[in-house]
Each structure stands twice: as C-alpha cells, then as structure tokens.
N, C-alpha and C positions, 0 to 999 in steps of 0.2 A: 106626567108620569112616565117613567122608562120602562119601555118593552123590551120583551125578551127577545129571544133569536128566530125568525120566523119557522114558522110550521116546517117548511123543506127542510130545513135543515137540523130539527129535531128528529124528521124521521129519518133521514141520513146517516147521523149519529147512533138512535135506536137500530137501523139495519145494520152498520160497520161495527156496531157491538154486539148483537148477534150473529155477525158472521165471522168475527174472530174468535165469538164461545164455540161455534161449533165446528172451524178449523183446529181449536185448541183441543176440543173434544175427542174428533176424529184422532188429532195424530195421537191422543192422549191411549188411546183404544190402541191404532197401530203397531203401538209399542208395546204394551200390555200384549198384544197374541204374537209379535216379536219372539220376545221373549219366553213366552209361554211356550210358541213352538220350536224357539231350540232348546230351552230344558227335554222337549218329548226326544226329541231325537239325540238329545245329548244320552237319556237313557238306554233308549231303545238301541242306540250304538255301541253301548256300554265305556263311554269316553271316561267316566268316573269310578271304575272298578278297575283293581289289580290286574295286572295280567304276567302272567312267566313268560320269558323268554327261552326258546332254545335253537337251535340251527341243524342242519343235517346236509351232506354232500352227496349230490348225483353227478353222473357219468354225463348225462343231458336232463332238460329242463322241458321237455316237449308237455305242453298243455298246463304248464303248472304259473301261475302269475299273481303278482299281488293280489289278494283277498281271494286265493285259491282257500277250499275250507278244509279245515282241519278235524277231522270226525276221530270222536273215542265211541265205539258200538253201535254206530247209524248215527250218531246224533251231531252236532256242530258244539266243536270244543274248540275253538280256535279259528285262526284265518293267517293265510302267509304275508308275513311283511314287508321282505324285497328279497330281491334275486340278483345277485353278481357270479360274474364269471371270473373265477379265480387265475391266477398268473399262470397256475399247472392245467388249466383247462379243464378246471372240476369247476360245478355251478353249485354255487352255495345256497341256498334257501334257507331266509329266518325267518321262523314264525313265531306264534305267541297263543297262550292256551290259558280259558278263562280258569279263575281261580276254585269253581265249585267242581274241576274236570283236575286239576293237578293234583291233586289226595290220591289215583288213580294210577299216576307215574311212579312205581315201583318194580324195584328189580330192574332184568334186563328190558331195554324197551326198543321197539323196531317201528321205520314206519312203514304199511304196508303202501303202494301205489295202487288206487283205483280210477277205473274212468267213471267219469261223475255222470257226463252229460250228454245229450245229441250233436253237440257239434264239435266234441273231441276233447273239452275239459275234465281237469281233473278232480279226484283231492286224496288229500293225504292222508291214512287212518292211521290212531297211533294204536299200537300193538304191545302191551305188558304185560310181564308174565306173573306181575303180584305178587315176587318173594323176594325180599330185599328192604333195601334203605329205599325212602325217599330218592328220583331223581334230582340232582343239582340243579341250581338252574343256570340259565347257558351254557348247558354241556350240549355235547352232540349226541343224537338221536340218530344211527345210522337208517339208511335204506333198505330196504329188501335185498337189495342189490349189491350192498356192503360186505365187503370179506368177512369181516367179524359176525356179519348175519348168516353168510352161506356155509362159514365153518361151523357155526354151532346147528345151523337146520343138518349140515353132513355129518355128525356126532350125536342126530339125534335131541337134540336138547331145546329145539324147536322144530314147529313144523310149519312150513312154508303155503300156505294154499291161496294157487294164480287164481285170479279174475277170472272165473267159466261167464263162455258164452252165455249160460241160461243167466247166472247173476248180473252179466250188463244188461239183459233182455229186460230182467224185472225191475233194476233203476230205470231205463229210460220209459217202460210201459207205468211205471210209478211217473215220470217226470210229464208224461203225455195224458195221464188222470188228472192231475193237479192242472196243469194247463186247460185241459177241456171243462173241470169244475169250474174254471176260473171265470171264463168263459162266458158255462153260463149264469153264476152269479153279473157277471157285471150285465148281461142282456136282459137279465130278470131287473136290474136296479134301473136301466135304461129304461123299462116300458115294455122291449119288446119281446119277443117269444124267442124260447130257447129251441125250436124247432130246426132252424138251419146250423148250430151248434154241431159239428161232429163228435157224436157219442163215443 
C-alpha cells in the first residue's frame, strides 16, 4: 500500500498555509485603513473641493507664509499658497478661499493684516463692503496698505481700524485657553490629573 507524506510535513504545510492566510490577511487590513485614512484626511484638507484663487501685493512679507490663514469674520476661509518676491521688490502673496466663503467677495474688498499668534504669525482678513458684482477671480485683493485702500479710507468711503493692543490681547489670551484646555483633555485621556495643568 503507498503512504502518504509523513506527519511533519503535513503539519508544515498546514502551518505555511496559515501563515500565508494571515500574512495575506494582515496586509489585506493594512490597506483597507491605508486608504481609509487618506480619504479622512483627503476630506478634512479639503483636497476635493473648489477653491478661488486671488493674489494681493505688500511692501514686505513679515510673519505671513504658506498656509498663513485667511479669515472672512473670525472664521478660516482660506490659507496662503506661496509667496514670491517680485522683480520691483513688491512680495506677491497668493492665496485661495473656500467656495462656501466666496458668495461673500462682493464689491470693493480689502485685506486687513492681523497678528494671529504668540510668536509673531499672521493672517490675513478679507474685508468687503457687500455692494457690487461678484469679485473676479484672480484679481488682486489690495492690502490695507494699498494706495487704492488709503485713498478711499482718506475720501471716507472706508474705514480703516488698526489692530488695538486690547484685540491682540484677546487672540492670544483666546490662543493660551485653547492650549491650556488642550492640555487638560489629553492629561485626563492619559490617566492623569489635570492638577499640575496651568489654568
């Protein structure tokens, strides 16, 4: 009578095919939350939605840099997309403003400059005065700074108002809340006490 393969090396077999199921398995999974998680963050970046494009020219560039944010009324409408220094030694900054904030770009429109942060960043508010056409898009958006802004703020027809000390006070005393909650969220997720946390 002819025998079969011995014992060892049936179980050898039976092991190298379970452990190719669940090598196969594994990278099977791997790829699945892969993918999973760049769709998340493909959203949460907003890589799949419109965006307008427009540009604006300052005198200098101090604190303002790729993914500087672009606020329309406190909120983020945008983020800047590069910064060149022009041949006449004007620095060009293009940015881009989501599509549920562009309905918003009407009439004349100005950007204000604010300091954003504690260690000297910016960002850039847009400023509209809501009576008009639709902005174009990639037109230029002057600056605060821009003649065509300071001639019509000097005729009246805008009004200019600088960054008071009290309103940087309360972004960065807003910037140092959010950090100190943050804090103690992640101390509370750790285990430990939110006690040594400065309130």
């Amino acid at each position: 009578a002819r025998s079969g393969p011995p014992a060892g090396e049936l179980e050898m077999e039976y092991r190298y095919s379970v452990q190719s199921r669940l090598a196969g398995l594994f990278l099977f999974t791997a790829v699945v939350f892969f993918f999973v998680a760049l769709y998340n963050i493909a959203v949460e970046g907003r890589f799949f939605s419109r965006e307008y494009h427009y540009f604006t020219r300052m005198e200098r560039g101090d604190g303002i840099s790729p993914r500087t944010r672009i606020e329309y009324k406190g909120l983020k409408a945008g983020a800047v997309s590069s910064i060149t220094l022009e041949d006449g030694g004007q620095v060009r900054i293009d940015f881009f403003v989501y599509p549920e904030f562009n309905p918003h770009l009407k009439g004349f429109v100005y950007l204000k400059i604010s300091s954003g942060n504690l260690i000297g960043g910016k960002s850039l508010e847009l400023i509209p005065d809501g009576q008009g056409e639709l902005l174009t898009e990639n037109s230029k958006i002057p600056s605060e700074s821009d003649p065509e802004v300071l001639s019509r703020a000097e005729r009246g027809l805008l009004l200019i108002e600088p960054d008071s000390v009290g309103s940087n006070m309360e972004k960065i005393l807003a910037n140092v809340a959010a950090i100190s909650q943050d804090m103690r969220q992640i101390s509370r997720e750790l285990g430990g006490s939110d006690a040594n946390v400065t309130r």
